[in-house]
C-alpha positions in Angstrom: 102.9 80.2 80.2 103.9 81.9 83.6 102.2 85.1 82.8 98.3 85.2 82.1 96.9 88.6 80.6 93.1 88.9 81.1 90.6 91.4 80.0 87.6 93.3 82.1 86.5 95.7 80.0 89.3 98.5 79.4 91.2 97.0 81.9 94.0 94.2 81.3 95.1 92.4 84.6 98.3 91.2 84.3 99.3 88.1 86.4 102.5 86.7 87.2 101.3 82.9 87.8 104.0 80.8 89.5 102.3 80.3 92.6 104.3 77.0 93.4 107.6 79.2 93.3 106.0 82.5 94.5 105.4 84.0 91.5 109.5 84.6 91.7 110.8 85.5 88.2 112.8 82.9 86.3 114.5 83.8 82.9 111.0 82.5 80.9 108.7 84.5 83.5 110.5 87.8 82.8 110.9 87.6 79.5 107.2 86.8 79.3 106.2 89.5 81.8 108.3 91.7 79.0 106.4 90.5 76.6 102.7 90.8 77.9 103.7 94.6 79.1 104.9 95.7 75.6 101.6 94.3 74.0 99.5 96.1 76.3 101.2 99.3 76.3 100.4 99.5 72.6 96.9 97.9 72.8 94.6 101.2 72.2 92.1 99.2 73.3 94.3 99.1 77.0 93.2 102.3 79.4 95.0 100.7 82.7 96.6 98.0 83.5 96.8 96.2 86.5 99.9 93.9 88.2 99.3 91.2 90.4 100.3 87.6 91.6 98.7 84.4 91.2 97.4 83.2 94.8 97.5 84.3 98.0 101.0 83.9 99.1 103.0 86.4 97.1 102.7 89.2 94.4 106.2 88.4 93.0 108.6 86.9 95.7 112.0 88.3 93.9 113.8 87.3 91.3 115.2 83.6 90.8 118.1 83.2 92.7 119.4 80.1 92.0 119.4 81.5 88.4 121.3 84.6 89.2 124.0 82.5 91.5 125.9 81.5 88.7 126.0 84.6 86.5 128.6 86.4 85.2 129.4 90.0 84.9 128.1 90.3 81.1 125.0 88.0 82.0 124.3 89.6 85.0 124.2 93.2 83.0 121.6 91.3 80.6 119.8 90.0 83.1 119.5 93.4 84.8 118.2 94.8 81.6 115.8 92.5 81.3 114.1 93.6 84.8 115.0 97.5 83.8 112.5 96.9 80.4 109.8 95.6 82.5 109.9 98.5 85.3 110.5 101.0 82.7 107.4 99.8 80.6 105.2 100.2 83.7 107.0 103.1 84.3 106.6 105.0 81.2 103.6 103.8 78.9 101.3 105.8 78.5 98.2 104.2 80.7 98.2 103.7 84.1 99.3 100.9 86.4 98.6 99.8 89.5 100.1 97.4 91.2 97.3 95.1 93.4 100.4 93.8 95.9 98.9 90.6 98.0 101.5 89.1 99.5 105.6 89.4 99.2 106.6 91.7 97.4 111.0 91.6 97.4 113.3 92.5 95.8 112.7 92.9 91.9 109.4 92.4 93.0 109.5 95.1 94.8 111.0 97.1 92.1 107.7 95.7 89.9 105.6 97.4 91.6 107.6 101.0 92.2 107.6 100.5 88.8 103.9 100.7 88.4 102.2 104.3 89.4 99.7 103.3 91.6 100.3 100.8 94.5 97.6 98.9 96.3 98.6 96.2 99.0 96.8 93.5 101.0 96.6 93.5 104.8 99.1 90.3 104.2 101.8 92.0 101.9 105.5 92.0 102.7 107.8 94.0 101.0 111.4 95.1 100.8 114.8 95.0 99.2 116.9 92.2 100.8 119.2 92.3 97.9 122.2 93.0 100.5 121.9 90.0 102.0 123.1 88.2 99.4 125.8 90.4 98.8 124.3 92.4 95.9 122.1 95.7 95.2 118.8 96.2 93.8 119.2 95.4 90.0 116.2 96.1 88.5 115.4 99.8 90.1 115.1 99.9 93.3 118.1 101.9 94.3 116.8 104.9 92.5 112.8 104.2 92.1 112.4 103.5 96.6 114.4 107.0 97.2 111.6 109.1 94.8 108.7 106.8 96.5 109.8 107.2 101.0 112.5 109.8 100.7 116.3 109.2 100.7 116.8 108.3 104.2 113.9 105.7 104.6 115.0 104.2 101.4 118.8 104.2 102.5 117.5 102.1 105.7 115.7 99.8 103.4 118.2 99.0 101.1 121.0 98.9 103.6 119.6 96.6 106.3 117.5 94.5 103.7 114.6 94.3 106.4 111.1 93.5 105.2 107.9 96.0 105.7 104.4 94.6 106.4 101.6 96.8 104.6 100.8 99.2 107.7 104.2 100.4 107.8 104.2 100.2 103.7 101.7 102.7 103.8 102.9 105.4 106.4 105.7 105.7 104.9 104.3 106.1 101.1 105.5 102.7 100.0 101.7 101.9 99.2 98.9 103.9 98.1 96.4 102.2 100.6 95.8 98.8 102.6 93.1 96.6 102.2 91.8 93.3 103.5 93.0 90.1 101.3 89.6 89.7 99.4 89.3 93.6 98.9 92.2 94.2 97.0 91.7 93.0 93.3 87.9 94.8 93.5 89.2 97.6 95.2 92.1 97.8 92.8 90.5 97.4 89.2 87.5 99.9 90.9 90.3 102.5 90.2 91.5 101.0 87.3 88.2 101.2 85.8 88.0 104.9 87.1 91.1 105.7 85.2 90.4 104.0 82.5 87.1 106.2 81.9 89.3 108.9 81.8 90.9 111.0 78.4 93.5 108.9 77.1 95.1 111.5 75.8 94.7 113.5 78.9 96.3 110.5 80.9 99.2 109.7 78.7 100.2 113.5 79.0 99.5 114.0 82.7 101.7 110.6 83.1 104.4 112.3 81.1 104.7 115.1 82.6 103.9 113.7 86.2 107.4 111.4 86.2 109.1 114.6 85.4 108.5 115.9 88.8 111.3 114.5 90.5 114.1 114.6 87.6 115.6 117.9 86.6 114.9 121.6 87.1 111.8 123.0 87.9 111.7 125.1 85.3 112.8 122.3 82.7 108.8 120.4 84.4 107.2 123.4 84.3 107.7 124.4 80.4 107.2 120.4 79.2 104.1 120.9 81.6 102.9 124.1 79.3 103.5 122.6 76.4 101.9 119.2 77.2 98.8 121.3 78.2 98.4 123.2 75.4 98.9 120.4 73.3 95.9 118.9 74.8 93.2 121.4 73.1 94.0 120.0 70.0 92.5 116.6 70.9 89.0 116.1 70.6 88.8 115.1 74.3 89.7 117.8 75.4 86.7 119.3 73.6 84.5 116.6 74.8 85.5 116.8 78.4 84.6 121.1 78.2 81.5 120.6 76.5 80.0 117.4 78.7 81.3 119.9 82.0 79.4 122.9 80.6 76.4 120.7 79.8 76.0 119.2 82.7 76.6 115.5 81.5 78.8 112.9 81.4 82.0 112.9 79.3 82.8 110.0 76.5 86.2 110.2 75.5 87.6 108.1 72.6 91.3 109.1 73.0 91.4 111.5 70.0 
């Protein structure tokens, strides 16, 4: 197996564990990754999930090229689907992810971790979308996740000239959440996983929801889903919870109902 799935507490760390190829996704790996990210996103036992790559070299390098050379037009469209189902499942379930980047971090691995809501890095991560110097575009992503992370015109640059990022620059430009030395960054990341997975499930899934609605549509058309989602909410028994524990000066313990 290329993809190891690994439990502390709430938490399941998912990790892409090809450290001889860089954690690069092959046909198996992906499929795999697929895999392991629909089980967790319907584990209730789940609260956050963490991304990662095995070692110290490389979160997840890219995709496999030598693979992707000899695609055709039909195969490459599956094979882009396959990457859009992984992204999206980081994307959209409803838990958080973080991404704990320690090393390179191109191309559809890259798009891996815009995918994720949260993005930690190591003081050693690379990352970028190089995909134009082999005479393609980001397939799994990029091209529409970077712009909504660093603005239009950084992500343009990015995409167009292919150059890499180290983690200072990731962060100034709001590539990465924050940079942390190499044998910080798993603590430091499921620290925060932990924290959000103490939080209402409920509460989460709907503030995820309605979060990724920011930067598609109207205003308006966020605003009322935003209203609704929150009203919703006081029928849960977190919600209830959450009030009561504030009010009396204690701890909450939500269950997700």
């Amino acid at each position: 197996m290329s993809i190891d799935v690994t439990r502390d507490g709430a938490v399941a760390i998912v990790t892409v564990n090809r450290p001889e190829a860089l954690n690069a996704l092959n046909l198996e790996t992906i499929q795999e990754l697929r895999s392991a990210l629909q089980a967790v996103a319907t584990d209730d036992s789940v609260r956050a999930v963490v991304l990662t790559g095995a070692g110290e070299k490389a979160f997840i390098a890219g995709a496999d090229i030598k693979y992707m050379s000899t695609l055709t037009v039909l195969e490459a469209r599956a094979w882009g689907a396959l990457g859009h189902a992984c992204a999206s499942l980081l994307e959209s379930m409803p838990k958080p992810t973080i991404a704990a980047i320690n090393g390179f971090a191109l191309g559809g691995g890259c798009e891996m971790a815009l995918g994720c809501d949260i993005r930690y890095a190591s003081t050693k991560a690379k990352l970028g979308q190089p995909e134009i110097n082999l005479g393609i575009l980001p397939g799994w992503g990029g091209s529409q996740r970077l712009p909504r992370v660093v603005g239009l015109g950084i992500a343009k640059e990015l995409i167009f000239t292919g150059r890499m990022v180290d983690a200072a620059e990731a962060a100034r430009i709001g590539l990465v959440n924050a940079v942390f030395e190499p044998e910080e960054l798993l603590p430091k990341t499921l620290e925060l996983a932990q924290q959000l997975a103490g939080k209402s499930p409920s509460a989460m899934a709907f503030a995820k929801q309605a979060t990724n609605l920011a930067l598609q549509g109207s205003v308006a058309d966020g605003l009322a889903q935003e209203a609704t989602l929150f009203a919703a909410l006081f029928a849960t028994e977190d919600q209830s919870e959450g009030m009561g524990a504030f009010i009396e000066k204690r701890p909450p313990s939500f269950t997700g109902r």
